[in-house]
C-alpha positions as CSV (number, residue, x, y, z in Angstrom):
1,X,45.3,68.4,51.4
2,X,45.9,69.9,55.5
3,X,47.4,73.4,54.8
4,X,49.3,75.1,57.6
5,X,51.4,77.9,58.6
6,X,54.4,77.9,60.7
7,X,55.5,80.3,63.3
8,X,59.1,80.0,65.0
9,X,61.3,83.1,65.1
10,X,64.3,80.9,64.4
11,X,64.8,80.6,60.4
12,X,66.1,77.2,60.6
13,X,63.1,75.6,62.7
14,X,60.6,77.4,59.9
15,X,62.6,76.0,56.9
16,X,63.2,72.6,58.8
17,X,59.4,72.3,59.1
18,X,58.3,73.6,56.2
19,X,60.8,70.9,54.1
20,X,59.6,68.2,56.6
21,X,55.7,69.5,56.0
22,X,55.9,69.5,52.3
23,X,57.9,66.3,51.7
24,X,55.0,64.2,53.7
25,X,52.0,65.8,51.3
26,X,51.2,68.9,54.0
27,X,50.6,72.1,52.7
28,X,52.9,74.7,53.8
29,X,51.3,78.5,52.9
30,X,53.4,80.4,54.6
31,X,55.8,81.2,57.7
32,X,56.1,83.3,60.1
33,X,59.0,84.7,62.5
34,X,56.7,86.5,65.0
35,X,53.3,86.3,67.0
36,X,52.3,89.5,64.7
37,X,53.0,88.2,61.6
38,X,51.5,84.9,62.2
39,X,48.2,86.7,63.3
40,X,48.3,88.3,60.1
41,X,49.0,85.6,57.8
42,X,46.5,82.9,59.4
43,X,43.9,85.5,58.6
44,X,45.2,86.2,55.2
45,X,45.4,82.2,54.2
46,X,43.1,80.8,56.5
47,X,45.6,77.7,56.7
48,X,43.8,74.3,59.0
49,X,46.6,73.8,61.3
50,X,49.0,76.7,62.9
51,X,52.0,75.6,64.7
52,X,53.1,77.9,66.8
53,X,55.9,78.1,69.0
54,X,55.6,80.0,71.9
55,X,58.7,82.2,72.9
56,X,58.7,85.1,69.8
57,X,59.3,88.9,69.5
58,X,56.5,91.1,69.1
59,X,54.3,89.0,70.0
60,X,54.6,85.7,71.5
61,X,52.9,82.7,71.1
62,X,50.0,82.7,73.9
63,X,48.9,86.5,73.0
64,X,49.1,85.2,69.0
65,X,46.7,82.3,70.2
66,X,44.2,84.4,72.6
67,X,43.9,87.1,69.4
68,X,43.3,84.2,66.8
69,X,40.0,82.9,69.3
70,X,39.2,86.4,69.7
71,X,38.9,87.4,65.9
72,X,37.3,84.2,65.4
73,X,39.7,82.3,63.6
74,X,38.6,78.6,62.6
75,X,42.6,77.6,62.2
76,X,43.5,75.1,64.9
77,X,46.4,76.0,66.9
78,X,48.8,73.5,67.6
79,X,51.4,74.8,70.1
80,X,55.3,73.9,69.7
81,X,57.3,73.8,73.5
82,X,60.4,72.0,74.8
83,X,60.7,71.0,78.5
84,X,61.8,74.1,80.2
85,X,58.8,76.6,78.9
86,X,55.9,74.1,79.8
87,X,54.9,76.3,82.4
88,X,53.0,78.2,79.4
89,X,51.6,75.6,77.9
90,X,48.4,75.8,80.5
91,X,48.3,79.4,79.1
92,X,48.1,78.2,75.6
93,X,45.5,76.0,76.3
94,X,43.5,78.2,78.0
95,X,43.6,80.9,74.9
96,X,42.4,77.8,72.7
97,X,45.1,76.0,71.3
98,X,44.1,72.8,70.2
99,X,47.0,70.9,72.0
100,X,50.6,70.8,72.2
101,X,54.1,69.0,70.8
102,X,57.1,68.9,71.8
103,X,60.1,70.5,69.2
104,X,62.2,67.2,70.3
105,X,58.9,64.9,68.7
106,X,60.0,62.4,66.0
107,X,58.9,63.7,62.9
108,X,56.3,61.2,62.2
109,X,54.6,62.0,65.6
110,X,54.3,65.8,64.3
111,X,52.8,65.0,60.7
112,X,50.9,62.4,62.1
113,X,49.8,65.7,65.3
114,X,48.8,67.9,62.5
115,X,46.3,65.7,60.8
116,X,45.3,65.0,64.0
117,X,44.8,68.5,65.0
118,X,43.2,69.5,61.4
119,X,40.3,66.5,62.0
120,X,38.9,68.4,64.9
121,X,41.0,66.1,67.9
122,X,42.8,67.7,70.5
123,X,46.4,66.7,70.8
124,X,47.2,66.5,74.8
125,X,49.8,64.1,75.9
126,X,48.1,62.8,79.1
127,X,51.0,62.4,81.4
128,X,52.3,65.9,80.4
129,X,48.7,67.1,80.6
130,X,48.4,66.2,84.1
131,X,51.6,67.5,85.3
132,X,50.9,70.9,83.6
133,X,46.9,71.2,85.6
134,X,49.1,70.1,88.7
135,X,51.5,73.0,88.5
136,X,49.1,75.7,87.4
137,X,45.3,74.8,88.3
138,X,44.2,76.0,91.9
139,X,42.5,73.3,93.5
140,X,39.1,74.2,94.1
141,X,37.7,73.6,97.2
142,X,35.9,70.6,97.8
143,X,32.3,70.3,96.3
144,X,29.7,67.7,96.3
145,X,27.6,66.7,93.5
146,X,28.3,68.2,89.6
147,X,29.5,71.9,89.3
148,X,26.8,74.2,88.4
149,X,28.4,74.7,84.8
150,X,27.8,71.1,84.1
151,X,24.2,70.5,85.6
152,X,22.7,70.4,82.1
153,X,25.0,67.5,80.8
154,X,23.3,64.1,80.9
155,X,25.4,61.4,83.0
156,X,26.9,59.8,79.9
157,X,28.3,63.5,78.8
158,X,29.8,64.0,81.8
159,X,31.7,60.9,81.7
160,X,33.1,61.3,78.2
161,X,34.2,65.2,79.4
162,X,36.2,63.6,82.3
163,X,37.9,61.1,79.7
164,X,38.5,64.3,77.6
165,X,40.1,66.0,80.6
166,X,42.5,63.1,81.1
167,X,43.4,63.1,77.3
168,X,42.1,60.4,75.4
169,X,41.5,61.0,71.8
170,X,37.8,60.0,70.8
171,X,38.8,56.5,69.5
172,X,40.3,55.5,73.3
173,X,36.9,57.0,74.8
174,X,35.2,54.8,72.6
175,X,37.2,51.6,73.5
176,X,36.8,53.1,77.1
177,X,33.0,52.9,76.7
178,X,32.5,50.2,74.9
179,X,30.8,52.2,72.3
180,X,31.5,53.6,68.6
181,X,33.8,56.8,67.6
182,X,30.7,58.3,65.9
183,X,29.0,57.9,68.9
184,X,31.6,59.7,71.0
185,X,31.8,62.6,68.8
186,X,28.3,63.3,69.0
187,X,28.5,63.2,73.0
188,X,31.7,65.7,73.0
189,X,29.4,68.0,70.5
190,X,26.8,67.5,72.5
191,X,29.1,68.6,75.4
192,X,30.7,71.6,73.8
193,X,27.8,73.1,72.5
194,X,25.7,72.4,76.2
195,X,28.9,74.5,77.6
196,X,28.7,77.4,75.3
197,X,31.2,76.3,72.6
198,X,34.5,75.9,74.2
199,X,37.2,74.5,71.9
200,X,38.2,70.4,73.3
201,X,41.6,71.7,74.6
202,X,39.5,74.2,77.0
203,X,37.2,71.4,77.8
204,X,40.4,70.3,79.7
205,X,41.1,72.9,81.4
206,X,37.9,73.8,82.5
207,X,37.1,70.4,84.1
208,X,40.1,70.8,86.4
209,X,39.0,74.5,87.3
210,X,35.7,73.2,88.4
211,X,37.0,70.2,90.2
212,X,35.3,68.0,87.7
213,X,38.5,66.2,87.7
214,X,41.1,67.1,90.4
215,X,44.8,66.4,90.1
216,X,46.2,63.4,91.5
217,X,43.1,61.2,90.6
218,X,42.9,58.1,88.8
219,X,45.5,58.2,86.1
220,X,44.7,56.2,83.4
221,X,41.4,55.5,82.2
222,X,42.3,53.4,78.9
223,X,41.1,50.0,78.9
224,X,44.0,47.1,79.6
């Protein structure tokens, strides 16, 4: 059974999830009204999935996230936003959340996120994705050839790291490719472990820092 822990500092988001959670066969272990707490009880109960909403006292969201990495949690932080704090979402990302919903998603899409999250896939909503690296990733200045951070990936592995920067799940890489899931996640392994073990979510972010992909590009890779 996917265990998780919720933190929101409002009551009636915690007790909405947790009801929501625990009537589709999720594991609720415990909840949390601040970045603080949350830090402390992921620790504690070790839960698969955190969600995690951003704006809390104490500690918010992004500083909860960056300390969880940092203390080497294996919890996979899925981030909770609404429209008009997206601007940290890039933040969250880059302290290793595993993706992002939004609090207005139907709540199928958010059970279904959390399994998602919990098996190891990021969860990045490409269009949202894109406009989020637009906003907030510098454009670096133009290069030729493969960034120095990536000269040790093999042609293949750099092309399955640019469909991961443009947010296709494994399974739409694979239909992409023409090739088997199993054989995807052995590339993106391959990948993360050739770049020092960055979480998927970082992957994205990274690839747009480097210019590996740029903003703007070719927006939808997925086969017709």
């Amino acid at each position: 059974m996917t265990s998780v822990v919720v933190a929101d500092d409002q009551e009636l988001v915690r007790s909405g999830l947790e009801l929501l959670l625990a009537g589709r066969g999720i594991e609720v272990l415990a909840t949390a009204g601040d970045g603080r707490e949350a830090v402390d009880l992921v620790l504690q109960h070790r839960p698969d999935v955190v969600l995690m909403d951003i704006r809390m006292p104490v500690l918010d969201g992004i500083a909860a996230t960056r300390e969880l990495s940092a203390r080497g949690s294996a919890s996979r932080v899925l981030v909770l936003t609404t429209y008009d704090v997206d601007r940290y979402v890039y933040d969250a990302l880059s302290a290793g959340a595993a993706g992002f919903l939004l609090k207005a998603t139907p709540p199928d899409r958010l059970v279904e996120g959390v399994h998602t999250v919990a098996a190891g896939e990021a969860l990045l909503a490409p269009a949202l994705t894109r406009r989020l690296i637009e906003e907030h990733v510098h454009r670096p200045p133009p290069h030729s050839g493969i960034p120095p951070q990536m000269a040790g990936l093999t042609e293949r592995e750099l092309e399955v790291f640019r469909l991961i920067a443009r947010g296709l799940s494994n399974d739409e890489i694979a239909a992409s490719l023409v090739v088997s899931a199993a054989t995807v996640k052995t590339h993106v392994n391959r990948v993360i472990a050739k770049l020092g073990g960055p979480s998927r979510a970082q992957l994205v972010v990274l690839a747009y820092e480097t210019g590996l992909v740029r903003p703007g590009e070719v927006t939808d890779p997925r086969p017709a």
